[in-house]
C-alpha positions as CSV (number, residue, x, y, z in Angstrom):
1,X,16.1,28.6,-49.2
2,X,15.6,26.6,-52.3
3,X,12.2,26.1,-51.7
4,X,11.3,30.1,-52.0
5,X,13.8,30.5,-54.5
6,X,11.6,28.0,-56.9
7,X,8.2,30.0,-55.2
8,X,9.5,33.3,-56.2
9,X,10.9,32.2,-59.2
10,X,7.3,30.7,-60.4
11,X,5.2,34.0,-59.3
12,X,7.8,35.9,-61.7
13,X,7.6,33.7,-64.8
14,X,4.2,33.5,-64.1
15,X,3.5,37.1,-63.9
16,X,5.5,37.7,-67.0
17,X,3.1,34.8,-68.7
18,X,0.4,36.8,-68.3
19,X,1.2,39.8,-69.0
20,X,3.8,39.0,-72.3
21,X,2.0,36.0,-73.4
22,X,-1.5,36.8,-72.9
23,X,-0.9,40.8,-72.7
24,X,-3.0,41.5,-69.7
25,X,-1.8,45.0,-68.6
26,X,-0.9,45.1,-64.9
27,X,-2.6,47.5,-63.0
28,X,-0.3,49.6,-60.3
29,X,-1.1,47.8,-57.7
30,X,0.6,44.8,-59.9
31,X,3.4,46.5,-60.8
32,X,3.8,47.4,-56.9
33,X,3.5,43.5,-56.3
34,X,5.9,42.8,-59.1
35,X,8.4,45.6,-58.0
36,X,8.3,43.0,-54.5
37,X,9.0,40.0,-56.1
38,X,11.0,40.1,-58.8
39,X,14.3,41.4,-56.6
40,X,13.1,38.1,-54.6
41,X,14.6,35.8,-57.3
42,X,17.9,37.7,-57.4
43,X,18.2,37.5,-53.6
44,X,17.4,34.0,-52.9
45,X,19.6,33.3,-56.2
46,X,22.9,35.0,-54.2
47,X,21.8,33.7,-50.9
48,X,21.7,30.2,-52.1
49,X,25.1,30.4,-54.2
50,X,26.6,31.8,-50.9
51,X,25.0,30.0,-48.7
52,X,23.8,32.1,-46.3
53,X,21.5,30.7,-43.8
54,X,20.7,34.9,-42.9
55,X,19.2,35.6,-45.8
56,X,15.6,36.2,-44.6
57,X,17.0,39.8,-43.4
58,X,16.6,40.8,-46.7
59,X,13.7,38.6,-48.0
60,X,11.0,39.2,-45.0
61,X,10.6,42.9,-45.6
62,X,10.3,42.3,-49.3
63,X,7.7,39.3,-48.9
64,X,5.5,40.7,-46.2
65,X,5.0,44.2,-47.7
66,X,4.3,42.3,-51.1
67,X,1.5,40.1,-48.6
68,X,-0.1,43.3,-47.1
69,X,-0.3,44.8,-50.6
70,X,-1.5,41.5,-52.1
71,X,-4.3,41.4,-49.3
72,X,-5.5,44.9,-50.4
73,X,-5.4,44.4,-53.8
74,X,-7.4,41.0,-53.6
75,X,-9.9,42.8,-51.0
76,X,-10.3,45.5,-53.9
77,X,-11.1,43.2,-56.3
78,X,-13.8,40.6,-53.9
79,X,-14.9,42.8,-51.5
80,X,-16.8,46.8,-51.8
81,X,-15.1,47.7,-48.8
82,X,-12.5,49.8,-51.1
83,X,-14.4,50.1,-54.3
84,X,-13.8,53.8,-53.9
85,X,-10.1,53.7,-54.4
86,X,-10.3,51.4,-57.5
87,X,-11.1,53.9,-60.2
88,X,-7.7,55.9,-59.2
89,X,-5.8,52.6,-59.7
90,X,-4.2,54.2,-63.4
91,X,-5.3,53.3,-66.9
92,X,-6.1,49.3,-65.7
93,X,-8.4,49.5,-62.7
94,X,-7.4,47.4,-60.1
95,X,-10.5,45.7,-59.1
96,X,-10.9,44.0,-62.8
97,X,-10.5,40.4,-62.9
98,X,-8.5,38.2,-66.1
99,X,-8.8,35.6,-64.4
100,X,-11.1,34.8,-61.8
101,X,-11.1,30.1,-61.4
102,X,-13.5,28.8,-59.3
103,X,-14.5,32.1,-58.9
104,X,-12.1,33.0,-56.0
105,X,-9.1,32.3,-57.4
106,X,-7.3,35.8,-59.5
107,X,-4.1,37.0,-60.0
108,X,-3.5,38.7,-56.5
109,X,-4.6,35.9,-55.0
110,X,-1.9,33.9,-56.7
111,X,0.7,36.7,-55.5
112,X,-0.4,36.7,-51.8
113,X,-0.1,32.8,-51.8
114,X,3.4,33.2,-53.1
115,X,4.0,36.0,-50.6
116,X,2.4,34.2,-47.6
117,X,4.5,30.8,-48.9
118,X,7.7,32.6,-48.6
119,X,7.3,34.2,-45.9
120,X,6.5,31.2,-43.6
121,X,10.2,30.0,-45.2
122,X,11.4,32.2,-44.4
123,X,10.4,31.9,-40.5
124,X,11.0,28.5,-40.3
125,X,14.7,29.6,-41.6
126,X,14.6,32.2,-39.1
127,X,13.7,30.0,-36.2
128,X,15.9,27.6,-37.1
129,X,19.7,30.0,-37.6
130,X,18.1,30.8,-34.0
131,X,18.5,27.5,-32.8
């Protein structure tokens, strides 16, 4: 539990780095994965202080929606198979890059690893109350 509670807790800080520090504007599909994560941090927080080993209930939907959109948004960005959707993203089109590090490496990238990270916690949590 502690473990995605420090995951999810890093993708939020780091999300608000970028966009309060450096002022990137998020784009909606962003602001879809932050709506995902954010609650994250407040769940794990409440299942770790109580102690409840059946927390991924809650956290699994949140975390593998937030993957799938993640995925779309990072396939938007590398790929043309959905460079038609991009320009009805909002004001910030979704398929622009702030970052891009060794050029793979962007912003929904960093949220599907912290989505796909917590969710594989999450599993191993689940396996495990099953046993």
């Amino acid at each position: 539990m502690l473990m995605s509670w420090i995951v999810a807790l890093v993708a939020m800080l780091g999300s608000l780095y970028f966009s309060e520090v450096l002022l990137y504007e998020p784009c909606k599909l962003c602001w879809y994965q932050r709506i995902l994560m954010y609650p994250l941090v407040l769940i794990l927080t409440v299942s770790i202080l109580r102690k409840d080993n059946t927390q991924y209930h809650y956290i699994l939907p949140f975390s593998l929606i937030g993957f799938c959109v993640s995925s779309y948004h990072y396939l938007l960005q590398k790929t043309d198979l959905f460079k038609s959707f991009s320009s009805s993203c909002g004001i910030v089109a979704c398929d622009s890059d702030y970052i891009n590090w060794l050029g793979f490496i962007t912003i929904p990238l960093l949220a599907w690893t912290a989505f796909l990270l917590i969710t594989i916690i999450q599993i191993m949590v689940w396996r495990a109350d099953r046993k």
